[in-house]
N, C-alpha and C positions, 0 to 999 in steps of 0.2 A: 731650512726654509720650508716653508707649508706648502704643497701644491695647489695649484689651481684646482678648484671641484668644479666637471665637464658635467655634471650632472644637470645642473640649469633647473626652470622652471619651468620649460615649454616641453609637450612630447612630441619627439620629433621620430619616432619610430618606421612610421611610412609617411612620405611627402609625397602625393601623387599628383605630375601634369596632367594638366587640360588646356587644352587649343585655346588658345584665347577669344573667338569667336563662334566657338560650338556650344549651344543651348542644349542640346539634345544630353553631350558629353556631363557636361557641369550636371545637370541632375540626375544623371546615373550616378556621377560622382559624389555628387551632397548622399547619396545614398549607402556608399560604403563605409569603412569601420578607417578610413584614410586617417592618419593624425591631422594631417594636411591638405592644402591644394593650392597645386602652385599653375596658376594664373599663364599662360604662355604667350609673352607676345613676341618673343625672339623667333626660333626655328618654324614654331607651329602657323606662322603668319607670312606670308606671300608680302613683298614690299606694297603693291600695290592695294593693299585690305589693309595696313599697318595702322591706319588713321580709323577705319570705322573697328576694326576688332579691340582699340583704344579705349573707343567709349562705347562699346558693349561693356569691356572689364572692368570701366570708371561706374555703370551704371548697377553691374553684378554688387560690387563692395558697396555699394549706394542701397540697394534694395536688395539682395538673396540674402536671406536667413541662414549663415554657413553653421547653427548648431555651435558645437564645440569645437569645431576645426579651425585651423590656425590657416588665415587668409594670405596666403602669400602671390607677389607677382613676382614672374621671368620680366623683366625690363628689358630692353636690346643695349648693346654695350655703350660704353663712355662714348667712343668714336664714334658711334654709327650717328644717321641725321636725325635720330628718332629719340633716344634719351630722355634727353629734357624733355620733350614733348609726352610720353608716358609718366612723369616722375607729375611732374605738373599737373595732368590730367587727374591720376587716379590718386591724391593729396586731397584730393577735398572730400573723399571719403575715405579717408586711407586705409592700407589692407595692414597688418598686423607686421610684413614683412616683403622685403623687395629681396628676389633672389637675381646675384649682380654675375652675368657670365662675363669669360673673356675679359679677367682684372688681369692686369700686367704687373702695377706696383700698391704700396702703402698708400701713395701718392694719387692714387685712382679713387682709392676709399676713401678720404678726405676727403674728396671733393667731391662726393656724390654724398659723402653727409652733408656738405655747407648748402647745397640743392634743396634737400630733403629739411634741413635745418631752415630753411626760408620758407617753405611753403608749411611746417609748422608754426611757425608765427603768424604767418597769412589767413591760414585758416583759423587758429586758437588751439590746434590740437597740441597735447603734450610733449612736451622736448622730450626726444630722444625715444617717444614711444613708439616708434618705426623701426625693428631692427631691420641689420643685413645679414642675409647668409651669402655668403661670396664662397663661388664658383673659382677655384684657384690655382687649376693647374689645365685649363684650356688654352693657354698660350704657353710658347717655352722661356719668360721672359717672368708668365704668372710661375711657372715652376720653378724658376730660379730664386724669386723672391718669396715665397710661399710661405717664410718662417717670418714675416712681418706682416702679411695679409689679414692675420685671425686677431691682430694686435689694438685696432679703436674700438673706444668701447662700442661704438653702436654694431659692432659684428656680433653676433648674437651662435654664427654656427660657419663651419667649413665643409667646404665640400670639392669635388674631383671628376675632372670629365677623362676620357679619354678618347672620346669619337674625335672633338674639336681639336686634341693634342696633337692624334694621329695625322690628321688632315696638316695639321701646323705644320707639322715636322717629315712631312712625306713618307711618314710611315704605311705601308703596304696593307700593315695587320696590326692590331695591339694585342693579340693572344696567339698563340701557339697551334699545332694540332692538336694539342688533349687539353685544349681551354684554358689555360694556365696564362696569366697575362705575361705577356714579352719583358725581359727587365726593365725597360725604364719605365711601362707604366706601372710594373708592381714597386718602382722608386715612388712614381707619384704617388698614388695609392699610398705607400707608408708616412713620405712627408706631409702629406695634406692630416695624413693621422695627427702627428709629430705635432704642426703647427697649430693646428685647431686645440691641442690639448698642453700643448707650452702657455696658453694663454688661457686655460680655463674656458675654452668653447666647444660648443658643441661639433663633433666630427660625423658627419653623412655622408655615406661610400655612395659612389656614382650608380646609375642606371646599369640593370643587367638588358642586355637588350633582346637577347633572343627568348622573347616574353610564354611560349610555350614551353620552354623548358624547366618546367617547375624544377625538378630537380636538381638540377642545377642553379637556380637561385636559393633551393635551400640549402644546398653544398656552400656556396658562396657567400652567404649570410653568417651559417654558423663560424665561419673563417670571420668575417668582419665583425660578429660579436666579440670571436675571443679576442680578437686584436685590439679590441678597444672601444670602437663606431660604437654607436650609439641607436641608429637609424641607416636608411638608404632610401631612396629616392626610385618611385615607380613607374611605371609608362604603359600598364596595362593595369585593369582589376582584377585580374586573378594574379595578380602579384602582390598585393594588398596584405593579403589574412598570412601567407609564408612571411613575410616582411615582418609586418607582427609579432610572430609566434616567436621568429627568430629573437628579437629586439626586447622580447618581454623576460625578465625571469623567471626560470619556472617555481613551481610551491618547494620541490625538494631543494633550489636554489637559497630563496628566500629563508626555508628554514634551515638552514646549514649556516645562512650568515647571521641568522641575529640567536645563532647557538654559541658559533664565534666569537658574535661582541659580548655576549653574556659569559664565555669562557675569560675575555679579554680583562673584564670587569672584575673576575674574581683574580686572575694573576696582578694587575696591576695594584690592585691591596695588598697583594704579598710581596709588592715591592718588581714584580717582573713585567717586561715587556717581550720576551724572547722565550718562548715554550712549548710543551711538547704539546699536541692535539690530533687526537685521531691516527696518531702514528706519525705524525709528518710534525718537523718542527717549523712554527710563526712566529712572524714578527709582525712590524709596521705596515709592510705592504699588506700583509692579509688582510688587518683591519682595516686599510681603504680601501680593499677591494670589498671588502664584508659590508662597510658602510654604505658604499654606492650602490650595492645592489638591495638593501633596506632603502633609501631613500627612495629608487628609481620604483621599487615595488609601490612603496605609500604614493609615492606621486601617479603613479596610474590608477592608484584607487581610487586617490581623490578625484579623479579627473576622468573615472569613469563614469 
């Protein structure tokens, strides 16, 4: 069986929030090197502002010029009273993607497509051109189900909280004293991996939150690159360009894998798949790992 390619077409390297009613924020923002920017009306909004920081956001995707960045909105969850009311609003100039916290099941996603799927007919805009990144391990009920979340096609990416899990589950702390997250977020953390890449989507590791600590988000990075992630989600701009650098491959990267597929080209005329290179013996997985990291390079070119 072929695996899913988690490569995609969008770069989701750094997604960075913005308040969803802060003017000042959004053009510092438009200003950084962000892949992203993801819209807040969940956390960042007070109940009582929920309605006008609505149609700030509906009027931003209406009129701000986001460049190359990929327009994404925090929406507030299925449950809450506000939903509908945001999904509706910001549809008639829609943003590129709706990022869905606090999913429980399969069953949540579907129906926040069939939402999304009516206000595309409504307005004329294209089926299905709205993706979702789903948020899918902020309830213990989304972490249970997490391996069918990343599953309709309109999910486009996965992703993982652990502040909201904590809070769920009464946990005290979700890391250790030497930073290390507590087992079962380092569970979540790996199924949300699992899930987003069982299905060929994109996997985005959670917010680091202690945003002065560069170092530590670059420690943390390089752990979520090798594991898999693709990107990670920021909450400050000087978390931005580490985000980046981590997410990009490097040149000695780059040329090591298309020496690989070039090595791969000349054994498979000779009949092999399985051989020695550099001292270390490959097979199939190196060439997908070789591959993905050639593609993800030409895709940031193009897109720079």
């Amino acid at each position: 069986m072929t695996q899913p390619d988690t490569t995609g077409t969008t770069i989701r390297r750094s997604s960075h929030f913005v308040p969803g009613a802060n003017e000042r924020l959004l053009t510092k923002s438009l200003a950084t090197a962000a892949d992203g920017l993801v819209l807040d009306l969940e956390d960042a909004v007070i109940p009582d502002n929920k309605d006008s920081a609505r149609a700030t956001v509906a009027g931003w995707l209406a009129d701000v010029d986001f460049g190359a960045k990929e327009r994404v909105v925090r929406i507030n969850p299925l449950d809450s009273p506000w939903c509908a009311a945001d999904v509706e609003a910001t549809m008639v100039a829609p943003p590129d993607a709706y990022l869905v916290p606090k999913v429980n099941n399969a069953a949540e996603v579907a129906h926040l497509d069939g939402m999304i799927a009516r206000w595309e007919l409504e307005h004329g805009h294209r089926p299905g051109g709205v993706a979702l990144l789903v948020l899918g391990t902020e309830t213990p009920q989304g972490l249970l189900n997490i391996g069918e979340l990343a599953r309709h096609d309109r999910v486009d990416a996965l992703t993982w909280g652990a502040e909201d899990l904590s809070a769920a589950m009464g946990s005290k702390a979700n890391r250790d004293a030497s930073g290390a997250y507590l087992p079962v977020f380092e569970y979540a953390r790996v199924m949300c991996l699992v899930g987003a890449t069982a299905w060929g989507k994109q996997p985005l590791d959670t917010v680091y939150v202690d945003f002065r600590d560069g170092e530590g988000l670059a420690a943390e990075c390089a752990t979520s690159a090798a594991m898999g992630y693709t990107g990670k989600i920021t909450i400050h701009p000087d978390q931005i360009d580490i985000v980046n650098t981590a997410f990009t491959p490097s040149a000695d990267e780059v040329a090591d894998a298309k020496e690989l597929l070039e090595a791969f080209v000349e054994a498979e005329a000779a009949g092999l798949m399985a051989f020695a290179h550099k001292g270390q013996m490959v097979d199939v997985p190196h060439l997908t790992r070789a591959r993905k990291i050639v593609q993800t390079a030409e895709l940031l070119e193009r897109c720079a």
